[in-house]
N, C-alpha and C positions, 0 to 999 in steps of 0.2 A: 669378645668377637673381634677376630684381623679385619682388616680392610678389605679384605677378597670375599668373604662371608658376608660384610657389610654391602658392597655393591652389589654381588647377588641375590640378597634379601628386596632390592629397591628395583631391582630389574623386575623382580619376581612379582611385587608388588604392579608394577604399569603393565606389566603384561596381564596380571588379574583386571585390573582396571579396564583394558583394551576389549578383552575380552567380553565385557558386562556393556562396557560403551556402547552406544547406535549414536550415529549423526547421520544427514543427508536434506537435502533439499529437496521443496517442496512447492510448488507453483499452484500458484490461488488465479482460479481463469474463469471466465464466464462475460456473458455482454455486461454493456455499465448496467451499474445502480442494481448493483444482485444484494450490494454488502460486501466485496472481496475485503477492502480496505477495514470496516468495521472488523468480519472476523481477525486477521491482521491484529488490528490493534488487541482486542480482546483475550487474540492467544499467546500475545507478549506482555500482557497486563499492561500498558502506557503505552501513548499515542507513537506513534512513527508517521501514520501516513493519515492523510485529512481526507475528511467527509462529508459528505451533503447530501442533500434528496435529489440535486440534479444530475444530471449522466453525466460521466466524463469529465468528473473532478480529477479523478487520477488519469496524471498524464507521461507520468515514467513507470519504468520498472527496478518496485524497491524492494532492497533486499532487509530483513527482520530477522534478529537471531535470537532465539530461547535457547537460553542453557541451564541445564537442572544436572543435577548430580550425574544422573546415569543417562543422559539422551542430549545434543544439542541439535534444534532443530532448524533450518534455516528457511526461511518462511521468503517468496518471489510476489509482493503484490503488481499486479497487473493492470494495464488500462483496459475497461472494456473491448472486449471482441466485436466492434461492429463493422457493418455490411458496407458504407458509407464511406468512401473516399475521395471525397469532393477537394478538400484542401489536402495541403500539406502535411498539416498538422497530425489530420486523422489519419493519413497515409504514415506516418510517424507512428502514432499510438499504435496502429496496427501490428508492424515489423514488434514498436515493443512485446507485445501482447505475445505474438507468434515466438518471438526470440526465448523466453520461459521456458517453452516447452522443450530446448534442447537440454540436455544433460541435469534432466533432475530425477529424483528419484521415485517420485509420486505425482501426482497431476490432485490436485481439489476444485472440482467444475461446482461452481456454484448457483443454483438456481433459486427462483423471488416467490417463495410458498406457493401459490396453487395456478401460477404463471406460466407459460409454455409457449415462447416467441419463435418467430423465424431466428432472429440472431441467437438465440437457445440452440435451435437445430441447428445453425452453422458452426456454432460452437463444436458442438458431436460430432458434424463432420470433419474436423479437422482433429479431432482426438482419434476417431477410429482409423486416423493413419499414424500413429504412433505406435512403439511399441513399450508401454509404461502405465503401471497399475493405475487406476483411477478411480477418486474417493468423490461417489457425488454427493453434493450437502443441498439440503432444502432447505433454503435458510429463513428466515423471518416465519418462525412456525407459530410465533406468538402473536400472530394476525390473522391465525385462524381459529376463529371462533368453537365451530365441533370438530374433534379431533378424527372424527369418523369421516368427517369427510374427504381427508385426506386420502386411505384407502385406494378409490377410484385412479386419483392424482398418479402416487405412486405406482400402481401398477400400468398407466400410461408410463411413465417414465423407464422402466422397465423395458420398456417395447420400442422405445426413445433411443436409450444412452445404453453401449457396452460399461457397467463397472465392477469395480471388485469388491464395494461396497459402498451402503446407502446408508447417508445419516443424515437426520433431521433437527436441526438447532433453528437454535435463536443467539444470532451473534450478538445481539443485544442487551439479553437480558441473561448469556452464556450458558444457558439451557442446554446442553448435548454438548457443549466444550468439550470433557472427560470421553466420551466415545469419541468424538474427531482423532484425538490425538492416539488410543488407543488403535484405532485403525492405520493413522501415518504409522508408528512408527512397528507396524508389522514389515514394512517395507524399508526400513533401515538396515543397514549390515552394522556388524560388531566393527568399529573404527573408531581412532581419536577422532576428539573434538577440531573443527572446520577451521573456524576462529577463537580465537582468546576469549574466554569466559565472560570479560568484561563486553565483549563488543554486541552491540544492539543495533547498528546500522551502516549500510557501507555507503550511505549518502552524510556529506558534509554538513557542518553546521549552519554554515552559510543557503542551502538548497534548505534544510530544515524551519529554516525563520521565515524565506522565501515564500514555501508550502502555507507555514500559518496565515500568509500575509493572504495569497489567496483563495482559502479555503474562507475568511471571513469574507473576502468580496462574493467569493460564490452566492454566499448566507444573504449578503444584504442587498445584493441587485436581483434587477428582474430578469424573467427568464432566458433572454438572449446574450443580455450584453456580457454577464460571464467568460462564455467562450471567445471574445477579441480580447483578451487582457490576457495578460500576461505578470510576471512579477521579480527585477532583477535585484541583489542585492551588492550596492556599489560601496557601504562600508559597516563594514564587522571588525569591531577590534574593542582592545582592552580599554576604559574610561584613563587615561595617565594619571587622573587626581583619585583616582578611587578603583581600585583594586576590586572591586566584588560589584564592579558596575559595569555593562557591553553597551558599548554605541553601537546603535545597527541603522544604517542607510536604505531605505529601498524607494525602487522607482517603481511605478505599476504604469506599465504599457498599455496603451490603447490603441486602435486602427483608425480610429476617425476621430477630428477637434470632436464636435459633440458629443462623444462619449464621455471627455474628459470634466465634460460640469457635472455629467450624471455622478461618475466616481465621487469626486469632490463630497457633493451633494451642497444644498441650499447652504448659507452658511459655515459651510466645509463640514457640517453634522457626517454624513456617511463615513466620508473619511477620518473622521477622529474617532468613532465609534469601532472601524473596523481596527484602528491604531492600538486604540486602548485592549477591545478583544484580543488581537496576535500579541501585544506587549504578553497578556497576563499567561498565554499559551508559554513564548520562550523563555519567561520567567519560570514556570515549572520544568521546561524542559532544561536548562541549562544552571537551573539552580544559581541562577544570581539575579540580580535588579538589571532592567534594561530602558535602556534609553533611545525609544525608536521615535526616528523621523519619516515621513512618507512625501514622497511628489506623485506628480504624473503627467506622465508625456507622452506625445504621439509619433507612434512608429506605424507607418502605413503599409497595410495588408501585412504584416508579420507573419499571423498564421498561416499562409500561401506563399510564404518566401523561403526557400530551403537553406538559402546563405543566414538569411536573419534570424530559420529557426537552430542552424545551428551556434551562431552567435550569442545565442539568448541559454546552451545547455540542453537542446536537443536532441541529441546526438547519438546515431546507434550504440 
């Protein structure tokens, strides 16, 4: 074989390839605490984006990439959709939320098993000004007990939401995974892959250790003080004595002095608890030993400061 036969065999080759390929994006939308973030993680197999049972854990908008032989898909987690725009913050989360829905390929409205809120319906109303197929998932089905009584539900939803199709999981326990994805990727075009194979986030590692840090405070406080914190990270870098060990720095912000004994907690227990949890999170995530320090400090009214919140990595 000459070298001219040779390069035409290789061209012949990636244009087969091209052809078999689908990629495209894919935005996961719905008000908080539907699950966007669980599916997320579930359909990339390891964690990207953090969780909790309270609303409005997720406070950016991250991008997820699955790549498998024949499809790569790039997956948009969302902050909740809500109605609520008292501070900055959530006037923040909002735009992110909204911002998703331009230039993807698919829309996944996700809805909380036999649930059906106003911030649900607003959600719908701002899909049905779009013009992009839309996959709605009913998620956490494994909280319902008879499966019949679903039924009723979904034929409300029907009446509810324009989509192009209805799947019913459990991002939990990945029941209905295998249909979700079968349905996105009827709405992929034949195109090369987005990003390089290897890539799984187009958030930092530094925002990633960030996220761990308060996804554990979310867990360990009570139900308010969550939302005034905040979490920056002031040092990430390589141990100089040990090579397969990360120093990582973080400050977690609060709006008022007495929040900061709560964090702490009695003996500094909270906080070494919540330390120890994110250490063993970016230790799997970054596959080395880490060496985390935590303070905390008060930065007043943060969430209602636009300079502060874009200070802090808020940022359209």
């Amino acid at each position: 074989m000459n070298l001219d036969d040779f390069l035409a065999q290789e061209a012949n080759k990636r244009a087969d390839t091209s052809e078999r390929y689908r990629s495209g994006f894919v935005a996961l939308v719905g008000r908080p605490n539907v699950g966007k973030s669980t599916l997320l993680n579930a359909l990339l197999g390891q964690k990207i984006s953090i969780t909790s049972p309270k609303p409005q854990t997720t406070r950016h908008r991250i991008h997820g990439v699955k790549s498998e032989n024949e499809y790569q898909m790039v997956l948009v987690d969302t902050p909740g959709m809500h109605m609520g725009e008292s501070k900055a913050l959530n006037r923040y989360m909002n735009r992110a939320a909204d911002s998703a829905l331009l230039d993807v390929d698919v829309v996944v409205f996700i809805v909380d098993s036999m649930k059906w809120t106003k911030e649900d319906a607003n959600v719908a109303r701002k899909l049905e000004k779009i013009d992009i197929p839309v996959i709605l998932v009913v998620n956490k089905i494994d909280t319902i007990k008879r499966r019949e009584d679903m039924l009723p539900h979904l034929a409300m939803l029907s009446e509810k939401v324009k989509f192009d199709a209805l799947v019913p999981l459990s991002a939990k326990s990945r029941n209905g995974m295998d249909r979700l994805e079968e349905e996105v990727l009827k709405h992929f075009e034949n195109t090369t892959p987005i990003f390089p194979e290897d890539y799984v986030t187009d958030k930092s590692e530094r925002f990633v250790a960030a996220e761990f840090i308060r996804e554990k405070l979310m867990r360990q406080l009570d139900q308010e003080l969550p939302y005034g914190l905040t979490v920056e990270i002031e040092q990430f870098e390589q141990d100089p004595t040990d090579e397969e060990k990360l120093l990582i720095g973080g400050v977690i912000l609060v709006e008022r002095a007495g929040q900061k004994n709560i964090v702490i907690g009695k003996q500094g227990r909270v906080l070494k608890e919540v330390g120890t949890q994110a250490r063993k999170d970016m230790e799997r995530m970054f596959q080395q030993r880490v060496f985390l320090r935590l303070w905390v400090k008060v930065k007043d009214n943060w969430s209602d400061d636009d300079r502060a919140l874009a200070s802090l990595g808020y940022t359209d």
